[in-house]
C-alpha positions as CSV (number, residue, x, y, z in Angstrom):
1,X,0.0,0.0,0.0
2,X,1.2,3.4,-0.8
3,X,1.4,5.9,1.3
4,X,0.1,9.0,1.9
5,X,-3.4,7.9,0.9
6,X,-5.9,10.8,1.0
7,X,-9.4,11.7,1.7
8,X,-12.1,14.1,1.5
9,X,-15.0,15.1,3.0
10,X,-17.4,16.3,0.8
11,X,-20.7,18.6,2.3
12,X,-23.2,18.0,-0.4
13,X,-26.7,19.8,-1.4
14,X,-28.5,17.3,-2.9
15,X,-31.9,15.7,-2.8
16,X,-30.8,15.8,1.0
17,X,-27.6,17.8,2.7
18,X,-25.3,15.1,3.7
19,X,-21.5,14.8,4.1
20,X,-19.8,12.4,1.6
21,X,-16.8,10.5,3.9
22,X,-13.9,9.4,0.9
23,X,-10.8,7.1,1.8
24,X,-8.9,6.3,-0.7
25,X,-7.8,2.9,-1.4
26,X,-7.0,0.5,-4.5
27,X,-6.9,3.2,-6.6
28,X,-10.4,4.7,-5.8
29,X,-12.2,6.6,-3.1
30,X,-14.6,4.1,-0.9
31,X,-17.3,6.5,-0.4
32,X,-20.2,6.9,2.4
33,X,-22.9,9.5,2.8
34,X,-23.1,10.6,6.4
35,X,-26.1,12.2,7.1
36,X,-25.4,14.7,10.0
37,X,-21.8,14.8,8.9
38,X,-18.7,13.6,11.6
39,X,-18.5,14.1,15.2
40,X,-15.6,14.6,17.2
41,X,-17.8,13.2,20.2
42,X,-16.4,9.7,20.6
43,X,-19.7,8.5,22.0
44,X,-21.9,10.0,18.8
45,X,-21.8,7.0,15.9
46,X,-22.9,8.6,12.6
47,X,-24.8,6.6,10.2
48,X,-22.3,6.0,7.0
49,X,-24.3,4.5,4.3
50,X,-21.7,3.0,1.7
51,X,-22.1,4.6,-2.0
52,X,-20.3,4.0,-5.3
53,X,-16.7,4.3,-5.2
54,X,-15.5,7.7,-6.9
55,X,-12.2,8.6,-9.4
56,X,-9.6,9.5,-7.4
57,X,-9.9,13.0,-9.1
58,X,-13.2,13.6,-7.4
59,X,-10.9,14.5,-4.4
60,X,-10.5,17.8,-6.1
61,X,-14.4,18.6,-7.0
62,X,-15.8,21.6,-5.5
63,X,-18.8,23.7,-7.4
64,X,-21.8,22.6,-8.7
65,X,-23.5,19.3,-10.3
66,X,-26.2,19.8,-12.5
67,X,-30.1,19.6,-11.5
68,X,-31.2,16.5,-12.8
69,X,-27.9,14.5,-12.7
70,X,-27.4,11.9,-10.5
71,X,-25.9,13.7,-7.0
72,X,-27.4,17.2,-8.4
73,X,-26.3,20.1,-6.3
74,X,-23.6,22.2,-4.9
75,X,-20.4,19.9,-3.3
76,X,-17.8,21.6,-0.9
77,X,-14.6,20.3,-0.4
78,X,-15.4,20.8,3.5
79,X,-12.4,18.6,4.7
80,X,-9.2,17.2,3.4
81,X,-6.4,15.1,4.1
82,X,-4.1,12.2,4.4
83,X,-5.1,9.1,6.4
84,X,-3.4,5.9,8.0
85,X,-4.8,2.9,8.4
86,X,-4.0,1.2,12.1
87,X,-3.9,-2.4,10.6
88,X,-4.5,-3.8,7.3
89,X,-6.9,-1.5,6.0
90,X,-7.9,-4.4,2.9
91,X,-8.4,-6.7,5.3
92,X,-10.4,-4.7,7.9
93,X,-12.3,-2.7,5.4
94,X,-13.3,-6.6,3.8
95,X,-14.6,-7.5,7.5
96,X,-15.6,-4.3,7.6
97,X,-14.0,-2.6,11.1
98,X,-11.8,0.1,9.7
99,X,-9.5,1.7,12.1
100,X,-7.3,4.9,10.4
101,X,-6.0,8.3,11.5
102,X,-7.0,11.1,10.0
103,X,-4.7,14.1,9.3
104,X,-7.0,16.4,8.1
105,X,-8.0,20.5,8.4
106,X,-10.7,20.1,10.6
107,X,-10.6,16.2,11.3
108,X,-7.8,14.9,13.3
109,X,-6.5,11.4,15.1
110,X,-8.1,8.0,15.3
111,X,-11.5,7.0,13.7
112,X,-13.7,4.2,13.1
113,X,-15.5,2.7,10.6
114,X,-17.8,-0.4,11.6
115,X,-20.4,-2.7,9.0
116,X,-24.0,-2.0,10.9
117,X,-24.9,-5.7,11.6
118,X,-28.4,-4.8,10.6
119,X,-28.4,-7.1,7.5
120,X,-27.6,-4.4,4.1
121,X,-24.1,-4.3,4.3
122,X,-24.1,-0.6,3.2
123,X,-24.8,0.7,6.9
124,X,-21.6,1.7,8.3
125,X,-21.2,3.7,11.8
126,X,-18.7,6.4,11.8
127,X,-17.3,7.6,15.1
128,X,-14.1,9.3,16.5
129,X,-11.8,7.9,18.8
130,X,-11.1,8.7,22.1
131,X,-7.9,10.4,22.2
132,X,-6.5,14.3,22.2
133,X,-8.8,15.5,19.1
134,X,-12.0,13.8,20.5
135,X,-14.7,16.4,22.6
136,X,-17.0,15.8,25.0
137,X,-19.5,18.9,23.6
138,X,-20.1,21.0,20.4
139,X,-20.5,20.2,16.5
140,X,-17.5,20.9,14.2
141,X,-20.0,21.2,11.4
142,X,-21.6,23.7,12.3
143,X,-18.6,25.2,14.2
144,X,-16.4,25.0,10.5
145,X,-19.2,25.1,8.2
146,X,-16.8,26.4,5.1
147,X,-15.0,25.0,2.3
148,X,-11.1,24.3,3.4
149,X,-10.3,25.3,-0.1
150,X,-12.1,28.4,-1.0
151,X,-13.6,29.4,2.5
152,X,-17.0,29.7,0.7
153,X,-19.7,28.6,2.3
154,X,-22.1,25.6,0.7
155,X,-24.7,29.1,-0.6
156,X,-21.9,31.1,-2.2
157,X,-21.0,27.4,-4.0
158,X,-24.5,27.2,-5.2
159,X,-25.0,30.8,-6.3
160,X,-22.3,30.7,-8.7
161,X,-22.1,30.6,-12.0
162,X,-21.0,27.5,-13.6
């Protein structure tokens, strides 16, 4: 495995706002759409629902996707990084209990990604590790609600012009 591998956090307006949670691995970004976006409250899991894998060059999208297109809306590149895995990320992500650091703008430090046993294996939970970057109070996405890129907000994205 080569590293640095990246990801992205995408915050994207479409049918509904949701965060879209990219590691990269294999030559792709394994995607998830997280709802109510990351926590840094260890205690919090976040529903990650497991989407298509993405180009690696989607890393770099931010602006708008056209109404009627699949994923329609505006996309902010909301976080960004470089991220470890803790073991064998193949084989954990295949038994699906990822452990990884994050090196990120906003996220930081050890995360989790665990299969839901609820049957679909596209429910994930996604929660933050206990360690120096984890909180016990307060929501980073609506503390650091703007692009890491462009500092525009999700509105400014969607107001302009293609």
């Amino acid at each position: 495995m080569t590293l640095p591998l990246a990801f992205v956090v995408h915050k994207h307006a479409a049918t509904q706002l949701h965060y879209d949670f990219r590691l990269e691995l294999d030559g792709v970004l394994l995607s998830w759409a997280v709802p109510k976006g990351p926590s840094l409250i260890p205690r919090q899991k976040r529903l990650a629902v497991q989407v298509e894998d993405h180009l690696l060059a989607y890393r770099d999208f931010e602006g708008r996707i056209s109404k009627g297109k699949y994923g329609g809306g505006a996309v902010m590149i909301w976080d960004r990084g470089t991220w470890e895995p803790v073991r064998d990320a193949r084989a954990d992500y295949q038994r699906g209990r990822l452990s990884f650091v994050l090196h990120g703008e906003k996220l930081k430090g050890r995360w989790h990604l665990v299969r839901s046993n609820a049957g679909d294996r596209k429910s994930w939970l996604l929660f933050k590790g206990a360690d120096a970057q984890a909180r016990r109070s307060g929501s980073i996405v609506d503390e650091a609600p703007r692009s890491v890129v462009t500092g525009r907000t999700l509105e400014e994205i969607s107001m302009a012009r293609a």
